[in-house]
C-alpha positions in Angstrom: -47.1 -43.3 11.6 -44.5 -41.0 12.2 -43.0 -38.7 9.0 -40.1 -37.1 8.5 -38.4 -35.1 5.8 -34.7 -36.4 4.9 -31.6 -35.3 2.7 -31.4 -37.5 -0.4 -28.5 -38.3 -2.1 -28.9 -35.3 -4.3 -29.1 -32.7 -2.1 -33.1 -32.8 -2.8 -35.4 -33.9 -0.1 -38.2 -36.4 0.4 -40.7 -37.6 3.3 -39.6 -41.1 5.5 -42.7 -43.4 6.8 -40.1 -44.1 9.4 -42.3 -47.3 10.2 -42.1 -48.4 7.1 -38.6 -47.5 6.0 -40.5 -46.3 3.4 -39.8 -43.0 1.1 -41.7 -41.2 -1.0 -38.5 -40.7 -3.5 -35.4 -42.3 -3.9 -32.6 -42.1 -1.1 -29.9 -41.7 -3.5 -31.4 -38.4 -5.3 -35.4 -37.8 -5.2 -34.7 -34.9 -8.2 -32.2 -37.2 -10.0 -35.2 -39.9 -9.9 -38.4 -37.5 -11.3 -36.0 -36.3 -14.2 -34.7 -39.9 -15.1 -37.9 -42.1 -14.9 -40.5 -39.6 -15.4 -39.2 -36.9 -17.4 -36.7 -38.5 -19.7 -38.0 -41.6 -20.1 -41.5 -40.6 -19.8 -42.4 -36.9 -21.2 -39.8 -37.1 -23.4 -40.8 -40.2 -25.1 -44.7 -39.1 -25.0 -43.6 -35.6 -26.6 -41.6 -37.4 -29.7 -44.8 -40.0 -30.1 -47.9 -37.7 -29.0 -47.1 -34.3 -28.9 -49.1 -31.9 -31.6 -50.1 -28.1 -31.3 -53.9 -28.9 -30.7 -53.7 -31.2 -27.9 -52.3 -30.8 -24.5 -50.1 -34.4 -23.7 -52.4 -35.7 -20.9 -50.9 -37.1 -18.0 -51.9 -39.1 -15.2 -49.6 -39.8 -11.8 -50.5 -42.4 -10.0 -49.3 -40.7 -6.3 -49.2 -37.4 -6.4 -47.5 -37.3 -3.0 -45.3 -34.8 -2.8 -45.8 -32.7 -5.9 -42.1 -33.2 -7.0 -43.4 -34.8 -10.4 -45.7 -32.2 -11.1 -42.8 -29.2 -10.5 -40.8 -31.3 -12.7 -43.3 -31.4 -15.6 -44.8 -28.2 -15.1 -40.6 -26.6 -15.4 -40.0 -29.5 -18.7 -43.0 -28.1 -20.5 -42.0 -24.8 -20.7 -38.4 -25.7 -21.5 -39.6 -28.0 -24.6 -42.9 -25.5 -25.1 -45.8 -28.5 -24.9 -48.6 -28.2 -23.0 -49.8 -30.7 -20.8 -52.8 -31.7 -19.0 -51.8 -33.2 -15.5 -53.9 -35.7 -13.3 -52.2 -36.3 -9.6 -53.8 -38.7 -7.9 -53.4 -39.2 -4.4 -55.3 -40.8 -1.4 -53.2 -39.2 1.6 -52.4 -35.8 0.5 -49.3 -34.4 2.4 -49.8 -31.1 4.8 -48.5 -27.9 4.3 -46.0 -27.8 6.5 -44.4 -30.5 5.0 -44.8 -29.1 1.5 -42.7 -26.2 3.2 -40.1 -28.1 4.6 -39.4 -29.7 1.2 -39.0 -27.0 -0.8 -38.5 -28.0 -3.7 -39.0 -25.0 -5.8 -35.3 -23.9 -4.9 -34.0 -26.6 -6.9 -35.1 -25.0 -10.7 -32.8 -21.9 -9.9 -35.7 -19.2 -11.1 -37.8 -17.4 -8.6 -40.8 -17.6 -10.1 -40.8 -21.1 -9.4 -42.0 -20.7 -5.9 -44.8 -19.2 -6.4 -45.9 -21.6 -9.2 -45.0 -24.5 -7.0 -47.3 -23.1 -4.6 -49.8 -22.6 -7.1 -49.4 -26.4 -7.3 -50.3 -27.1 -3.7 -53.2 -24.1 -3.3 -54.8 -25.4 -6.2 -58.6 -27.0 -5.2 -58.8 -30.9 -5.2 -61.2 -31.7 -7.8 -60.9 -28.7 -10.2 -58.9 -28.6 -13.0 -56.9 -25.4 -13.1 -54.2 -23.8 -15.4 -51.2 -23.1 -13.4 -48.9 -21.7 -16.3 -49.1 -20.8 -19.8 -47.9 -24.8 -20.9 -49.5 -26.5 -17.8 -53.1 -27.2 -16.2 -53.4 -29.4 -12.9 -56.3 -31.5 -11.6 -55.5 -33.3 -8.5 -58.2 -36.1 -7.3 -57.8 -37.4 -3.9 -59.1 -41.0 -3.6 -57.8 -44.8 -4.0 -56.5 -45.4 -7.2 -58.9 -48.7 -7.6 -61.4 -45.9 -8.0 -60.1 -44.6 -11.2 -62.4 -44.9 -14.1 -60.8 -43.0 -16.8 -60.8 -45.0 -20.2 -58.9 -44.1 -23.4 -57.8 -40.9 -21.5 -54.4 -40.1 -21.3 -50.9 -40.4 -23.0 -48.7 -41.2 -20.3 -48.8 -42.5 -16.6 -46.0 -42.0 -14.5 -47.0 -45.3 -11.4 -45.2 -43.9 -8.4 -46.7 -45.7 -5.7 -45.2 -47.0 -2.6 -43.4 -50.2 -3.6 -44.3 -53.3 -4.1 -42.4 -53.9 -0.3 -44.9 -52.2 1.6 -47.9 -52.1 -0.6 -48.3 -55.0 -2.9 -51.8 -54.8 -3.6 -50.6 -51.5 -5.5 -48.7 -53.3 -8.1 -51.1 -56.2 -9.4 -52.6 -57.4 -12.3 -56.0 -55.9 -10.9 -54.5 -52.1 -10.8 -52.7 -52.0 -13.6 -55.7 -53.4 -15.4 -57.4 -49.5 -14.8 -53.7 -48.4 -15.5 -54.3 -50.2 -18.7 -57.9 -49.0 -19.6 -56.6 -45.5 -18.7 -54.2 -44.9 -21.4 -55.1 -44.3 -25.1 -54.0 -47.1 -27.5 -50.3 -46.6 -27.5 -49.9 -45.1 -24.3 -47.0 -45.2 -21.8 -46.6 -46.0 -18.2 -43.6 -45.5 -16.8 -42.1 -46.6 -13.2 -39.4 -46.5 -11.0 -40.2 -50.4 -10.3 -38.3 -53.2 -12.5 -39.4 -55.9 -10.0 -40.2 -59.5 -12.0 -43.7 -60.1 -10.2 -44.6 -55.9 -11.6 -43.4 -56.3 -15.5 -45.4 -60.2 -15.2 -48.3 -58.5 -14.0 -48.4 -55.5 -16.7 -47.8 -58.2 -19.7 -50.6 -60.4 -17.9 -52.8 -57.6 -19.2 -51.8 -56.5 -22.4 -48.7 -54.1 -21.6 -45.6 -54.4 -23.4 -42.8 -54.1 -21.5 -39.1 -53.1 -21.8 -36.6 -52.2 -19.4 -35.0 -49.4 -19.3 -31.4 -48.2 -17.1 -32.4 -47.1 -13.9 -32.0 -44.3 -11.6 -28.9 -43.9 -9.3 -29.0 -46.3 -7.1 -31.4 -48.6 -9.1 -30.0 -51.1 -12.2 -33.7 -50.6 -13.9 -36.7 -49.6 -14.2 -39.9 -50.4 -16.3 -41.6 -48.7 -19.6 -45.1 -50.3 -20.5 -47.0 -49.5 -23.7 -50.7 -50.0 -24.3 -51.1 -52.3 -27.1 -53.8 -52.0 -29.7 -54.9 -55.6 -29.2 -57.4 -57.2 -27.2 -55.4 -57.7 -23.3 -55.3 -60.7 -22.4 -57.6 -61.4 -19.3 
Protein backbone atom coordinates (compact mmCIF):
# COMPACT_ATOMS: atom_id res chain seq x y z
CA UNK A 1 0.00 0.00 0.00
CA UNK A 2 1.62 3.08 -0.80
CA UNK A 3 2.70 5.71 2.27
CA UNK A 4 3.42 8.93 2.32
CA UNK A 5 4.29 11.63 4.88
CA UNK A 6 1.88 14.85 4.73
CA UNK A 7 1.63 18.42 6.38
CA UNK A 8 -1.01 18.48 9.05
CA UNK A 9 -2.96 21.31 9.91
CA UNK A 10 -0.37 22.21 12.50
CA UNK A 11 2.56 22.42 10.83
CA UNK A 12 3.40 18.75 12.37
CA UNK A 13 3.49 15.75 10.04
CA UNK A 14 1.95 12.31 9.82
CA UNK A 15 2.02 9.09 7.39
CA UNK A 16 -1.09 8.78 4.61
CA UNK A 17 -2.22 4.93 3.67
CA UNK A 18 -3.08 6.64 0.49
CA UNK A 19 -5.32 3.49 -0.26
CA UNK A 20 -7.03 3.94 2.54
CA UNK A 21 -7.32 7.67 2.95
CA UNK A 22 -6.19 6.64 6.09
CA UNK A 23 -3.71 8.68 8.65
CA UNK A 24 -1.86 7.79 11.30
CA UNK A 25 -2.79 11.34 13.07
CA UNK A 26 -5.21 13.93 12.58
CA UNK A 27 -5.19 16.08 9.30
CA UNK A 28 -6.07 19.14 11.12
CA UNK A 29 -2.89 19.08 13.61
CA UNK A 30 -1.18 15.49 14.47
CA UNK A 31 0.73 17.53 17.62
CA UNK A 32 -2.40 19.49 18.44
CA UNK A 33 -4.20 15.84 18.62
CA UNK A 34 -1.29 13.82 21.03
CA UNK A 35 -1.33 16.87 23.53
CA UNK A 36 -5.34 17.20 23.61
CA UNK A 37 -6.43 13.46 23.80
CA UNK A 38 -3.49 11.86 25.18
CA UNK A 39 -1.74 14.21 27.18
CA UNK A 40 -4.29 16.52 28.62
CA UNK A 41 -7.01 14.38 28.85
CA UNK A 42 -5.00 11.32 29.51
CA UNK A 43 -1.59 11.82 31.55
CA UNK A 44 -2.88 14.62 33.14
CA UNK A 45 -5.86 13.09 34.56
CA UNK A 46 -3.76 9.66 35.41
CA UNK A 47 -1.10 12.00 37.27
CA UNK A 48 -3.89 13.93 39.55
CA UNK A 49 -5.57 10.13 40.25
CA UNK A 50 -2.34 7.79 40.20
CA UNK A 51 0.68 9.51 40.37
CA UNK A 52 2.91 8.87 43.72
CA UNK A 53 6.81 8.95 44.24
CA UNK A 54 7.16 5.07 44.30
CA UNK A 55 5.51 4.11 41.26
CA UNK A 56 6.17 4.90 37.72
CA UNK A 57 2.36 5.85 36.00
CA UNK A 58 2.29 2.81 33.57
CA UNK A 59 1.11 3.31 30.24
CA UNK A 60 0.01 1.26 27.54
CA UNK A 61 -0.52 2.66 23.62
CA UNK A 62 -2.40 0.77 21.71
CA UNK A 63 -0.49 1.75 18.12
CA UNK A 64 2.66 2.82 18.70
CA UNK A 65 2.93 3.89 15.07
CA UNK A 66 4.76 6.64 14.67
CA UNK A 67 6.23 7.38 18.07
CA UNK A 68 4.61 10.92 18.25
CA UNK A 69 2.81 9.75 21.60
CA UNK A 70 5.71 8.45 23.13
CA UNK A 71 7.83 11.97 22.37
CA UNK A 72 4.94 13.57 23.73
CA UNK A 73 4.89 11.74 27.11
CA UNK A 74 8.41 11.23 27.40
CA UNK A 75 8.76 15.68 26.97
CA UNK A 76 5.25 15.95 29.60
CA UNK A 77 7.00 13.85 32.25
CA UNK A 78 9.84 15.85 32.65
CA UNK A 79 7.84 18.99 32.49
CA UNK A 80 5.38 17.73 35.45
CA UNK A 81 8.57 15.49 37.04
CA UNK A 82 6.51 11.81 37.05
CA UNK A 83 7.95 8.97 35.88
CA UNK A 84 6.31 6.74 33.58
CA UNK A 85 6.47 3.33 32.44
CA UNK A 86 5.57 3.18 28.61
CA UNK A 87 4.17 0.13 26.59
CA UNK A 88 3.83 0.92 22.59
CA UNK A 89 2.37 -1.63 20.97
CA UNK A 90 2.46 -2.03 17.42
CA UNK A 91 1.98 -4.74 14.73
CA UNK A 92 3.62 -2.83 11.54
CA UNK A 93 6.38 -0.82 12.95
CA UNK A 94 7.16 2.15 10.57
CA UNK A 95 10.91 2.28 8.80
CA UNK A 96 13.47 4.54 9.47
CA UNK A 97 13.37 6.55 6.82
CA UNK A 98 10.03 7.47 7.57
CA UNK A 99 10.82 8.14 11.23
CA UNK A 100 13.31 10.68 9.53
CA UNK A 101 11.07 12.30 7.31
CA UNK A 102 8.74 13.07 10.23
CA UNK A 103 10.86 14.58 12.44
CA UNK A 104 9.18 15.28 15.04
CA UNK A 105 11.70 16.01 17.62
CA UNK A 106 11.94 19.73 16.06
CA UNK A 107 8.67 20.40 17.33
CA UNK A 108 9.69 20.50 21.47
CA UNK A 109 12.21 23.50 20.66
CA UNK A 110 15.31 21.75 22.76
CA UNK A 111 18.08 19.94 21.02
CA UNK A 112 18.40 17.28 23.10
CA UNK A 113 15.18 16.09 22.01
CA UNK A 114 16.61 14.51 18.96
CA UNK A 115 18.67 12.43 20.21
CA UNK A 116 16.13 11.15 22.84
CA UNK A 117 13.58 10.80 20.10
CA UNK A 118 15.99 8.66 18.42
CA UNK A 119 16.59 6.84 21.55
CA UNK A 120 12.93 6.15 21.08
CA UNK A 121 13.13 4.43 17.67
CA UNK A 122 16.80 2.59 18.40
CA UNK A 123 15.46 1.17 21.28
CA UNK A 124 15.16 -3.02 20.97
CA UNK A 125 11.55 -4.40 20.46
CA UNK A 126 10.98 -6.48 23.43
CA UNK A 127 13.24 -4.88 26.04
CA UNK A 128 12.23 -2.54 28.32
CA UNK A 129 14.71 0.39 28.49
CA UNK A 130 15.10 3.74 30.35
CA UNK A 131 15.27 6.43 27.83
CA UNK A 132 15.42 9.48 30.34
CA UNK A 133 15.63 10.16 33.89
CA UNK A 134 11.34 10.30 34.11
CA UNK A 135 10.76 7.80 31.27
CA UNK A 136 11.40 3.85 30.43
CA UNK A 137 9.99 2.42 26.97
CA UNK A 138 9.11 -1.15 26.04
CA UNK A 139 7.76 -1.49 22.61
CA UNK A 140 6.08 -5.03 21.67
CA UNK A 141 5.41 -5.63 18.11
CA UNK A 142 2.44 -8.01 17.60
CA UNK A 143 -1.53 -7.86 17.16
CA UNK A 144 -3.16 -6.26 19.90
CA UNK A 145 -5.70 -9.50 20.36
CA UNK A 146 -2.46 -10.95 21.73
CA UNK A 147 -2.15 -8.70 24.69
CA UNK A 148 -2.38 -10.50 27.96
CA UNK A 149 -1.59 -8.01 30.51
CA UNK A 150 -4.11 -8.04 33.44
CA UNK A 151 -4.37 -5.38 36.30
CA UNK A 152 -1.29 -3.78 34.63
CA UNK A 153 -1.44 -0.37 33.80
CA UNK A 154 -2.94 3.18 34.67
CA UNK A 155 -3.85 4.52 31.50
CA UNK A 156 -4.29 3.42 27.72
CA UNK A 157 -4.14 5.84 25.13
CA UNK A 158 -6.35 3.34 21.99
CA UNK A 159 -4.96 4.98 18.82
CA UNK A 160 -5.72 2.60 16.28
CA UNK A 161 -6.80 3.09 12.83
CA UNK A 162 -10.47 3.97 12.90
CA UNK A 163 -13.24 2.25 13.20
CA UNK A 164 -13.58 3.27 9.06
CA UNK A 165 -10.89 1.06 7.95
CA UNK A 166 -10.45 -1.35 10.79
CA UNK A 167 -13.58 -2.19 12.72
CA UNK A 168 -12.54 -5.28 14.11
CA UNK A 169 -10.09 -2.87 16.23
CA UNK A 170 -12.84 -1.23 18.04
CA UNK A 171 -15.15 -4.09 19.37
CA UNK A 172 -16.45 -5.33 22.33
CA UNK A 173 -13.90 -8.37 22.00
CA UNK A 174 -10.72 -5.80 22.09
CA UNK A 175 -11.64 -3.61 24.42
CA UNK A 176 -12.45 -6.57 26.64
CA UNK A 177 -8.28 -7.06 26.93
CA UNK A 178 -8.36 -3.15 26.97
CA UNK A 179 -10.48 -3.73 29.91
CA UNK A 180 -8.57 -6.56 31.70
CA UNK A 181 -5.40 -4.47 31.02
CA UNK A 182 -5.99 -1.60 33.23
CA UNK A 183 -5.90 -1.63 37.09
CA UNK A 184 -9.34 -0.99 38.76
CA UNK A 185 -9.85 2.62 38.03
CA UNK A 186 -7.94 2.88 35.11
CA UNK A 187 -8.35 5.14 32.00
CA UNK A 188 -8.43 4.65 28.31
CA UNK A 189 -8.57 7.40 26.39
CA UNK A 190 -9.31 7.92 22.44
CA UNK A 191 -9.53 10.10 19.76
CA UNK A 192 -12.78 8.07 18.74
CA UNK A 193 -16.33 9.32 20.03
CA UNK A 194 -18.20 7.10 17.46
CA UNK A 195 -21.77 5.61 19.13
CA UNK A 196 -20.98 1.79 18.04
CA UNK A 197 -17.11 2.50 20.11
CA UNK A 198 -18.56 4.09 23.62
CA UNK A 199 -21.65 1.01 23.24
CA UNK A 200 -18.96 -1.38 22.93
CA UNK A 201 -16.67 -0.08 25.99
CA UNK A 202 -19.92 0.12 28.33
CA UNK A 203 -20.93 -3.44 26.97
CA UNK A 204 -17.93 -4.48 29.10
CA UNK A 205 -17.76 -2.68 32.14
CA UNK A 206 -16.16 0.81 30.95
CA UNK A 207 -17.70 4.02 32.01
CA UNK A 208 -17.74 6.40 29.54
CA UNK A 209 -17.90 10.22 29.22
CA UNK A 210 -17.19 12.43 26.45
CA UNK A 211 -15.00 14.74 26.36
CA UNK A 212 -14.38 18.12 23.63
CA UNK A 213 -12.48 16.92 20.98
CA UNK A 214 -9.47 17.75 19.04
CA UNK A 215 -9.54 20.42 16.19
CA UNK A 216 -11.35 19.23 13.76
CA UNK A 217 -13.22 16.69 15.89
CA UNK A 218 -16.55 17.77 18.26
CA UNK A 219 -15.38 14.66 20.72
CA UNK A 220 -13.69 12.23 21.79
CA UNK A 221 -14.08 9.36 24.46
CA UNK A 222 -12.62 8.82 28.26
CA UNK A 223 -13.39 5.14 29.62
CA UNK A 224 -12.74 4.18 33.27
CA UNK A 225 -12.28 0.62 34.58
CA UNK A 226 -14.94 0.01 37.05
CA UNK A 227 -14.41 -1.97 40.16
CA UNK A 228 -17.39 -4.12 39.43
CA UNK A 229 -17.89 -7.36 37.84
CA UNK A 230 -18.19 -6.22 33.60
CA UNK A 231 -20.84 -7.22 32.22
CA UNK A 232 -20.24 -10.08 29.66
Amino acid sequence: MERKIIITGDGSKTIQLVGLNEHYHSVHGALQEAEHVFIKHGLLHAIDHFSTKNQPISILEIGFGSGLNALATLVASEKHSVSIAYVGVEAYPVSKEEVLELDYATLFQEARYQDLNNQIHLVPWGTFQKISPHFSLLKQQKMFKDITDTNTHHLIYFDAFGPRVQPDLWTESVFKIMFDALMPSGVLVTYSAKGSVRRAMQAVGFTVEKLPGPPGKREMLRATKQTATPRL
